[in-house]
mmCIF file of the C-alpha atoms, coordinates in Angstrom:
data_MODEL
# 
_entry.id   MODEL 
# 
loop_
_atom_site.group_PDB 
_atom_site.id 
_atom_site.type_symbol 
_atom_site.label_atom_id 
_atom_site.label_alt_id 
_atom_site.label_comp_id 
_atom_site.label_asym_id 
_atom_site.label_entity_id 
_atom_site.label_seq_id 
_atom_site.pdbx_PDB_ins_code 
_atom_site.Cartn_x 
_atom_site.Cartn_y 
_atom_site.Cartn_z 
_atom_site.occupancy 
_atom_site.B_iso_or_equiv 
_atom_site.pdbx_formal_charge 
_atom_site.auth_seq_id 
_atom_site.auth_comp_id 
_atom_site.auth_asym_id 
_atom_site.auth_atom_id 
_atom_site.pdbx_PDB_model_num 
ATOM 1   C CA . UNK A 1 1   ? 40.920 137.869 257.488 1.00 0.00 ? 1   UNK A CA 1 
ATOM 2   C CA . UNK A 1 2   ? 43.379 135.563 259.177 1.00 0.00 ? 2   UNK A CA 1 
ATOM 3   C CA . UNK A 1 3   ? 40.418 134.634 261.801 1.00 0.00 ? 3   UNK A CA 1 
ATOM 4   C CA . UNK A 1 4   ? 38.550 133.003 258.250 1.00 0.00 ? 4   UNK A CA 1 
ATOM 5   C CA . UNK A 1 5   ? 41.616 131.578 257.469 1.00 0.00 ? 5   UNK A CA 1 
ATOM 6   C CA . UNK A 1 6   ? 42.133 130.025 260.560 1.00 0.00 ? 6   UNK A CA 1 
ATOM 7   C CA . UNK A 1 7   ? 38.413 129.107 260.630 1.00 0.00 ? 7   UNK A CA 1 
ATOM 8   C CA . UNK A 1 8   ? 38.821 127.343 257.182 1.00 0.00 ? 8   UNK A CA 1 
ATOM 9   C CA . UNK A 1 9   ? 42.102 125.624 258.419 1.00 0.00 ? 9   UNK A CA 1 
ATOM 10  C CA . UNK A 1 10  ? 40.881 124.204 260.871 1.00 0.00 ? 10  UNK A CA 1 
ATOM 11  C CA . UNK A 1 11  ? 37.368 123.061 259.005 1.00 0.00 ? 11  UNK A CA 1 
ATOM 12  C CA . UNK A 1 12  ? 39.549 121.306 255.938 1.00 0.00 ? 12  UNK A CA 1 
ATOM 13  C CA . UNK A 1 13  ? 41.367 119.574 258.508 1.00 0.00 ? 13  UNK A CA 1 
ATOM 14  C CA . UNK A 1 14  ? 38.674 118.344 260.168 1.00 0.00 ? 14  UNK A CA 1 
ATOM 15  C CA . UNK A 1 15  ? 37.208 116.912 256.535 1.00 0.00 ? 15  UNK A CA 1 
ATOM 16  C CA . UNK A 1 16  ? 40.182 115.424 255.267 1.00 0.00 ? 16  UNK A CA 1 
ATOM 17  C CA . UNK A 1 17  ? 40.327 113.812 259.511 1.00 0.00 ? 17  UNK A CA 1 
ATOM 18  C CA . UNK A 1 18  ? 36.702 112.276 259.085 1.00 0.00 ? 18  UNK A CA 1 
ATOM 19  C CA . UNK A 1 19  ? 37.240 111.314 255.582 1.00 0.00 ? 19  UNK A CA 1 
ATOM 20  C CA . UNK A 1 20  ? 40.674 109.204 256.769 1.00 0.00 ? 20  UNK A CA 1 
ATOM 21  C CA . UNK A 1 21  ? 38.668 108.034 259.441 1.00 0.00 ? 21  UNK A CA 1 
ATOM 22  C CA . UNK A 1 22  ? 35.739 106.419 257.611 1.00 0.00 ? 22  UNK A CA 1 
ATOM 23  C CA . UNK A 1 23  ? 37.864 104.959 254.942 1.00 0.00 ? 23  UNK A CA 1 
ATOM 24  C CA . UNK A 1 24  ? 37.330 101.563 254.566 1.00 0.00 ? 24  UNK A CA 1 
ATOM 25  C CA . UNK A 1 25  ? 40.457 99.346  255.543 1.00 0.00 ? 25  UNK A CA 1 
ATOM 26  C CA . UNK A 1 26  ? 41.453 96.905  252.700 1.00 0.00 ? 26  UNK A CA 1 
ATOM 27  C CA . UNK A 1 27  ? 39.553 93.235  252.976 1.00 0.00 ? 27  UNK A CA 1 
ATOM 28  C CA . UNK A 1 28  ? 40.173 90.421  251.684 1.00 0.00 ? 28  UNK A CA 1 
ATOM 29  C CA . UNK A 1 29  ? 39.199 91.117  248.312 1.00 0.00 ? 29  UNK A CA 1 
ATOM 30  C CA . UNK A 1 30  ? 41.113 94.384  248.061 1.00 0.00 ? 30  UNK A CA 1 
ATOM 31  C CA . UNK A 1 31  ? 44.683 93.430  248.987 1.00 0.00 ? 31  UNK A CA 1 
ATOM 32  C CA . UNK A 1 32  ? 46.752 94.898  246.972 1.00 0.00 ? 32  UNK A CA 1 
ATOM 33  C CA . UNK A 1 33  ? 49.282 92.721  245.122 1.00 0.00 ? 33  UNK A CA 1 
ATOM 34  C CA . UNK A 1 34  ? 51.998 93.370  247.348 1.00 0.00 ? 34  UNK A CA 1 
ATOM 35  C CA . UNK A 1 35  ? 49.898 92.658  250.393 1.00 0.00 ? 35  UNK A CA 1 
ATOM 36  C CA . UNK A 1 36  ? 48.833 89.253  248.598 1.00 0.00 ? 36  UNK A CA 1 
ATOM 37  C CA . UNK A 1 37  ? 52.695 88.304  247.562 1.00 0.00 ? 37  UNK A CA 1 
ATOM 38  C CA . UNK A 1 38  ? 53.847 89.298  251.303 1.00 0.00 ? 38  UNK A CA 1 
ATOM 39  C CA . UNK A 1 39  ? 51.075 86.961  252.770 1.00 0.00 ? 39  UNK A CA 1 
ATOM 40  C CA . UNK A 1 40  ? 51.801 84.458  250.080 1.00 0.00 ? 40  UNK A CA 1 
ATOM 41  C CA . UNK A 1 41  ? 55.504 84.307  251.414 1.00 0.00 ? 41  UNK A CA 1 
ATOM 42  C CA . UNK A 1 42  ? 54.892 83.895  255.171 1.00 0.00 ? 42  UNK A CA 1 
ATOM 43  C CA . UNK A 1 43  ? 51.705 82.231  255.441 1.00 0.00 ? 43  UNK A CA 1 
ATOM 44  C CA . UNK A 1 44  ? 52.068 79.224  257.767 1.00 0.00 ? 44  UNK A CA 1 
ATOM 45  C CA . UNK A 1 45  ? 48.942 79.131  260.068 1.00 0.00 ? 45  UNK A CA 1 
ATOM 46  C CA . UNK A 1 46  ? 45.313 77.435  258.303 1.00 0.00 ? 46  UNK A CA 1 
ATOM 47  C CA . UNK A 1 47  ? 44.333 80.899  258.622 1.00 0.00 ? 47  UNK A CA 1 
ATOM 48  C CA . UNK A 1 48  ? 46.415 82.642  256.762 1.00 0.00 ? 48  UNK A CA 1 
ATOM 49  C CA . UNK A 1 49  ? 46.417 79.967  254.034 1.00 0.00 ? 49  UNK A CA 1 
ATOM 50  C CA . UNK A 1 50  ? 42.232 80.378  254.354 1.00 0.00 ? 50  UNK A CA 1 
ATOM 51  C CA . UNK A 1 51  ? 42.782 84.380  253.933 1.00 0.00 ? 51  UNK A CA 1 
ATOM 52  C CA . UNK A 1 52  ? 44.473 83.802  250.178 1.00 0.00 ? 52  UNK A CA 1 
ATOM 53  C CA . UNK A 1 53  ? 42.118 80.893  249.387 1.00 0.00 ? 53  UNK A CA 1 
ATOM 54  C CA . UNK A 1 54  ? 39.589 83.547  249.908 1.00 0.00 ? 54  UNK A CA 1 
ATOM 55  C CA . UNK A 1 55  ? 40.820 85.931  248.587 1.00 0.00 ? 55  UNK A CA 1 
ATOM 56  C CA . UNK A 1 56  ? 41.380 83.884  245.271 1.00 0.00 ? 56  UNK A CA 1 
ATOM 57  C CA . UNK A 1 57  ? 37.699 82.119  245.424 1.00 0.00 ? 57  UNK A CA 1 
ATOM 58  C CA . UNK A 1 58  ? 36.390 86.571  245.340 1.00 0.00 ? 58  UNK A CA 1 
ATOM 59  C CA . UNK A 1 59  ? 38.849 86.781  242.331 1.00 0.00 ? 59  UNK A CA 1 
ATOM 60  C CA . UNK A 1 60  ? 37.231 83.905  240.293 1.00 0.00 ? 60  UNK A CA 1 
ATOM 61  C CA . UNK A 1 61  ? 34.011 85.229  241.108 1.00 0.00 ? 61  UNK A CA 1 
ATOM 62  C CA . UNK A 1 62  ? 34.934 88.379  239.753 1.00 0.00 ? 62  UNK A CA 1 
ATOM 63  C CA . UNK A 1 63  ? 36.820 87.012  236.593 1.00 0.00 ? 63  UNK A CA 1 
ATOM 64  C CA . UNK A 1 64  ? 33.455 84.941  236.127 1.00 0.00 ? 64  UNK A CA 1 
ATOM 65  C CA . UNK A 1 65  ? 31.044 87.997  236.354 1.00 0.00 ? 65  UNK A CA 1 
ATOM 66  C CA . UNK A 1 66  ? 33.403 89.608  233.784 1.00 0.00 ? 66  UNK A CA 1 
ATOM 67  C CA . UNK A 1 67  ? 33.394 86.867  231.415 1.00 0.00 ? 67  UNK A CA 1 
ATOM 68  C CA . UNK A 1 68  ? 30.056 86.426  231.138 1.00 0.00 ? 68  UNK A CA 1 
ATOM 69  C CA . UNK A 1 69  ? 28.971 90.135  230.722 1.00 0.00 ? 69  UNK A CA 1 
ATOM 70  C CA . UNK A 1 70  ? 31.701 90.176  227.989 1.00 0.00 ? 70  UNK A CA 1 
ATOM 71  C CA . UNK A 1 71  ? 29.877 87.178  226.755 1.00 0.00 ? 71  UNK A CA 1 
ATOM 72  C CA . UNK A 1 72  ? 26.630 88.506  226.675 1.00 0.00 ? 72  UNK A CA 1 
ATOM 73  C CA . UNK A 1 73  ? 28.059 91.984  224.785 1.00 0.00 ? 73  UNK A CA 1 
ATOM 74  C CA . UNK A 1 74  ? 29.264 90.498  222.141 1.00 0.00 ? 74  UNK A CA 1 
ATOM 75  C CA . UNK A 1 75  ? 26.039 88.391  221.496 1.00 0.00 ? 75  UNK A CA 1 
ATOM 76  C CA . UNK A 1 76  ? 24.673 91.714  221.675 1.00 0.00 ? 76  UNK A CA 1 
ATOM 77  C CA . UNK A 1 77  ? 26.674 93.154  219.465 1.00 0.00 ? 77  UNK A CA 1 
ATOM 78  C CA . UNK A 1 78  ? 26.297 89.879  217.325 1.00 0.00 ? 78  UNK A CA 1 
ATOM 79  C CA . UNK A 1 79  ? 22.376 90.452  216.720 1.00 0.00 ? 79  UNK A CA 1 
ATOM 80  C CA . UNK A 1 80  ? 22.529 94.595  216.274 1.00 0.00 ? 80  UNK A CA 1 
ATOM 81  C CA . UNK A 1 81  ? 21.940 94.596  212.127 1.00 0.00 ? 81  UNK A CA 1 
ATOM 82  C CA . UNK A 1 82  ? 24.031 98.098  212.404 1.00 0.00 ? 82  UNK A CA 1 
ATOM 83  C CA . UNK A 1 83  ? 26.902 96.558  214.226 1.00 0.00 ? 83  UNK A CA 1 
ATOM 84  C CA . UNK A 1 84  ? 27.047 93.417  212.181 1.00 0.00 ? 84  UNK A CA 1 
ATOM 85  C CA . UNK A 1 85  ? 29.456 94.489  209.531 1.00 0.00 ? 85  UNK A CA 1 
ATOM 86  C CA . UNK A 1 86  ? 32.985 93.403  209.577 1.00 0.00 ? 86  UNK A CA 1 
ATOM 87  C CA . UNK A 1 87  ? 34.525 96.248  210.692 1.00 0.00 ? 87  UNK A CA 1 
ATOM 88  C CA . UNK A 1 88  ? 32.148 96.557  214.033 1.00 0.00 ? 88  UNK A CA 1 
ATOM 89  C CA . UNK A 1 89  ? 33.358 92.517  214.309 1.00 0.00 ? 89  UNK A CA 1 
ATOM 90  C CA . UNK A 1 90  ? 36.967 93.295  214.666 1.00 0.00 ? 90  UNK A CA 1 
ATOM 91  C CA . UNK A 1 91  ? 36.414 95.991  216.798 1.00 0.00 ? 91  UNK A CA 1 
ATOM 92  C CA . UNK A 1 92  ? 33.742 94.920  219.260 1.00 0.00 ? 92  UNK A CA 1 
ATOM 93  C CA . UNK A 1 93  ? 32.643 91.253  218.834 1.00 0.00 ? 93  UNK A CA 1 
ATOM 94  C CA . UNK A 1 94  ? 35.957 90.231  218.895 1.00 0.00 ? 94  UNK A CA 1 
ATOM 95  C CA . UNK A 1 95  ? 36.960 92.242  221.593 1.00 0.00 ? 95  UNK A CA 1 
ATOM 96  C CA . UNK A 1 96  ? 34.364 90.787  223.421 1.00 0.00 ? 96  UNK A CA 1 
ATOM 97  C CA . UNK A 1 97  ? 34.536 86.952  223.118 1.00 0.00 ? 97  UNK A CA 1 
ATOM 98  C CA . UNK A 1 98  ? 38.596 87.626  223.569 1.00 0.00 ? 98  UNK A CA 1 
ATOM 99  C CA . UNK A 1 99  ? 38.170 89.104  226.729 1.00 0.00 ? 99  UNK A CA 1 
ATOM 100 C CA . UNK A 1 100 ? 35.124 86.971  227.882 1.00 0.00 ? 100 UNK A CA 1 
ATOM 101 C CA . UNK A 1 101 ? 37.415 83.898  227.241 1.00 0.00 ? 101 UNK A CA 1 
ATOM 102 C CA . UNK A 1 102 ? 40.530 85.382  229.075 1.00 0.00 ? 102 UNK A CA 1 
ATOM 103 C CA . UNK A 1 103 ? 38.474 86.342  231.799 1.00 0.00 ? 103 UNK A CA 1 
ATOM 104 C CA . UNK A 1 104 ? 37.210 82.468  232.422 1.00 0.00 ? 104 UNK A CA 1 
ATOM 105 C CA . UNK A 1 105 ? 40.499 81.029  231.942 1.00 0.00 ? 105 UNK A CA 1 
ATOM 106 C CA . UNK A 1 106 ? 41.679 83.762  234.678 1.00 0.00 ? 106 UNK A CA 1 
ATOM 107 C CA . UNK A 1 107 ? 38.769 82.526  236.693 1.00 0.00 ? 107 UNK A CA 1 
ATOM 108 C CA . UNK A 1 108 ? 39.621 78.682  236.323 1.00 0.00 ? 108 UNK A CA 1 
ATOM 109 C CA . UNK A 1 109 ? 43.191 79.862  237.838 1.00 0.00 ? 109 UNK A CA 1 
ATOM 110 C CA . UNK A 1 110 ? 42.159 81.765  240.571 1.00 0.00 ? 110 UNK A CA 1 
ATOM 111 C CA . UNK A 1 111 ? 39.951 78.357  241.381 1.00 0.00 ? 111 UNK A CA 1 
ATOM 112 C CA . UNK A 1 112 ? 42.847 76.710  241.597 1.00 0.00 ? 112 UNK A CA 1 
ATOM 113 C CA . UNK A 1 113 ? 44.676 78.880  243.395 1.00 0.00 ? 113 UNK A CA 1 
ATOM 114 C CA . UNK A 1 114 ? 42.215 78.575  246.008 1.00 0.00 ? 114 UNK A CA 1 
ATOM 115 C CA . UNK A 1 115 ? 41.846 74.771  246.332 1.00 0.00 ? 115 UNK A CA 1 
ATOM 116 C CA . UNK A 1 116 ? 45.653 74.657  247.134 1.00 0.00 ? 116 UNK A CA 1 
ATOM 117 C CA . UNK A 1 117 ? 45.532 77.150  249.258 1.00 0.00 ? 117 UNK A CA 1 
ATOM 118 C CA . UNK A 1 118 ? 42.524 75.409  251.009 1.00 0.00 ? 118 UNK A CA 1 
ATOM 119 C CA . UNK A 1 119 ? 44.505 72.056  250.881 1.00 0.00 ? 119 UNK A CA 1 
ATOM 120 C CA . UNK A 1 120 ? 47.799 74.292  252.491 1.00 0.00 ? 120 UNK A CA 1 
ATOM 121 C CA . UNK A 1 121 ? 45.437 75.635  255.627 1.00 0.00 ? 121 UNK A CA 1 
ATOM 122 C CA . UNK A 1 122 ? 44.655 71.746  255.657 1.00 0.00 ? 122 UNK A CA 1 
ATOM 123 C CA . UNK A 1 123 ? 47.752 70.944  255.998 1.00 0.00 ? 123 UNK A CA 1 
ATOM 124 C CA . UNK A 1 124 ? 49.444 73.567  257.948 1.00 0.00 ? 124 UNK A CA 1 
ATOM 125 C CA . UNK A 1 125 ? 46.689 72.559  260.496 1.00 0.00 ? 125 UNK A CA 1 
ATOM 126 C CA . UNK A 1 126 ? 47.763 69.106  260.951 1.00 0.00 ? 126 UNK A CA 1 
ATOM 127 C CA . UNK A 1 127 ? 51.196 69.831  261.079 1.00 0.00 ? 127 UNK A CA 1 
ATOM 128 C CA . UNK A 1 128 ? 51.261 73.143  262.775 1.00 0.00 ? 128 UNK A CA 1 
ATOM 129 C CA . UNK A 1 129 ? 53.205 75.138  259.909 1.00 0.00 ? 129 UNK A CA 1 
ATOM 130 C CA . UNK A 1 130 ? 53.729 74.496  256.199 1.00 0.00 ? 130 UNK A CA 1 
ATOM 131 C CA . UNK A 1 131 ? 57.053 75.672  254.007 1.00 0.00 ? 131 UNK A CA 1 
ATOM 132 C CA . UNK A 1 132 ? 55.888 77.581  250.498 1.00 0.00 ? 132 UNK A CA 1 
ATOM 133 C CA . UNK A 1 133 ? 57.935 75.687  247.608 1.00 0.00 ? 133 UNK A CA 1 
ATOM 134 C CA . UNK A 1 134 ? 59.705 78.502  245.774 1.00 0.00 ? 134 UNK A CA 1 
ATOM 135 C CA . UNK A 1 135 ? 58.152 78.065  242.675 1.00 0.00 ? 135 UNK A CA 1 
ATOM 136 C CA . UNK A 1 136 ? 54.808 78.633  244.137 1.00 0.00 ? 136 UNK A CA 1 
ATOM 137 C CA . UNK A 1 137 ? 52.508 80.835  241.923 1.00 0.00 ? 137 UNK A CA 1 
ATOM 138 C CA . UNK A 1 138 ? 51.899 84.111  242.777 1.00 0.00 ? 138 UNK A CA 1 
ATOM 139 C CA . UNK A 1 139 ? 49.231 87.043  242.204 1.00 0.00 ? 139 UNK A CA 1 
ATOM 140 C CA . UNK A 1 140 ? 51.263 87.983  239.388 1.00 0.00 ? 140 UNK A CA 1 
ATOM 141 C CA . UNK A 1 141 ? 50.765 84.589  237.767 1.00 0.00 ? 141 UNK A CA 1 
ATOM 142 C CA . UNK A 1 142 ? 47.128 85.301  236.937 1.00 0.00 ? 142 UNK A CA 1 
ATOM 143 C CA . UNK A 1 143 ? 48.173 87.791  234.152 1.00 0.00 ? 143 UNK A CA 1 
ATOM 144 C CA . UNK A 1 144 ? 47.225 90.891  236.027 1.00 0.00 ? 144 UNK A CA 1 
# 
């Protein structure tokens, strides 16, 4: 008995080992919003600066994916004969073009995120380091 249990010890470690090992380390589109906010603060080289700009240029791609398959569910939902009743409006067409406009005007933000960010790594380039004004926007600026 304990020689299974030892067997099955050492056989869950092993997993939960590989598992660790193959995770996937976060990339530029999955820092996490503390990771973006600490790089935000310090960034000084072009390269850091080109990091965010990145990683704001994924966001908007993202936000714009989302906004147009909200779009396209709520014309959807707009030509279903069953659905198109007033009480399937309020509670899914609605829904829908709400979220499909938030999500572009999230987009349009992280785009401009990105182009100063862009114009930051310019400029931290050509003067070798570049001071973030305090009332800089962050990650949490975006509405997330």
């Amino acid at each position: 008995m304990k020689r299974t249990i030892s067997i099955l010890s050492v056989v869950s470690l092993a997993f939960v080992m590989s598992v660790t090992a193959f995770a996937k380390t976060p990339t530029i589109d999955h820092l996490s919003k503390r990771q973006l906010n600490t790089l935000i603060a310090i960034a000084s080289t072009p390269a850091e600066h080109q990091r965010i700009a990145e990683f704001y240029r994924y966001q908007a791609q993202d936000y714009l994916a989302q906004s147009k398959e909200h779009a396209q569910m709520a014309e959807q939902y707009k030509s279903n004969p069953i659905r198109n009743n007033s009480k399937a409006v309020f509670s899914t067409v609605n829904h829908c073009e709400y979220w499909a406009q938030k999500f572009s005007e999230m987009a349009a933000k992280s785009q401009e995120l990105a182009a100063q960010h862009e114009q930051m790594a310019t400029d931290a380039g050509k003067q070798g380091s570049v001071q973030l004004p305090s009332h800089y926007p962050t990650f949490a600026s975006l509405g997330k």
